[in-house]
N, C-alpha and C positions, 0 to 999 in steps of 0.2 A: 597386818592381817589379824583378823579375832577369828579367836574360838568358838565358830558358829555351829559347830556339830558335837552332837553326844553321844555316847556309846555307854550302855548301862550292861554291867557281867557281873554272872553270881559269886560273891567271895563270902565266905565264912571266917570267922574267927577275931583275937584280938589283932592287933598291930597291920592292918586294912594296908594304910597307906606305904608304910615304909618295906613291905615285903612286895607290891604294886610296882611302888619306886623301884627295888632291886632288880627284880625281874625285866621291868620297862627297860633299864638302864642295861641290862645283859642280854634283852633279845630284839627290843628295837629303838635303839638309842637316836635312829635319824627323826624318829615320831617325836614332834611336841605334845606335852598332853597338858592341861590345866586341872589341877584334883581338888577337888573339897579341901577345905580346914580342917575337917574331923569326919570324922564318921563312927557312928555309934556300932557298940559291939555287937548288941543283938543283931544288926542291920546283916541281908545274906545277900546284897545287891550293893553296888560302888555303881556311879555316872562319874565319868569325866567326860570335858570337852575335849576336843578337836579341833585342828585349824583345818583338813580337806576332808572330801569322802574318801578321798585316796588313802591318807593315815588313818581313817576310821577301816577301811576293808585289809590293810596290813595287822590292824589290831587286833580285828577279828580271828584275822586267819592265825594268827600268831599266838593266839590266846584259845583254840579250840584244841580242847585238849589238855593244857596246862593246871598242874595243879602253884594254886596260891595259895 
């Protein structure tokens, strides 16, 4: 199965990916997610992929709210 679905959420600040990571890993670990190689600091927006709509409305929901 590929990552045919994306899901773009506002993040600010440096270290994007590995405080994403952390958080993903501590609130929904069952979600696979595919992340960019980098992302630039100024950038106030992250896309990641998705393998269902299902994991993309768990990420949602789980991520309304949250500060990263």
């Amino acid at each position: 199965m590929t990552f045919r679905y994306s899901f773009t959420f506002p993040i600010t600040g440096p270290n994007k990916l590995p405080r994403f990571k952390g958080w993903a890993a501590e609130h929904v670990p069952e979600v696979e997610v595919n992340l960019p190689q980098q992302v630039p600091v100024k950038s106030e927006a992250m896309t990641i992929r998705l393998k269902s709509v299902e994991d993309r409305q768990k990420l949602m929901t789980k991520l309304a709210g949250a500060k990263l």
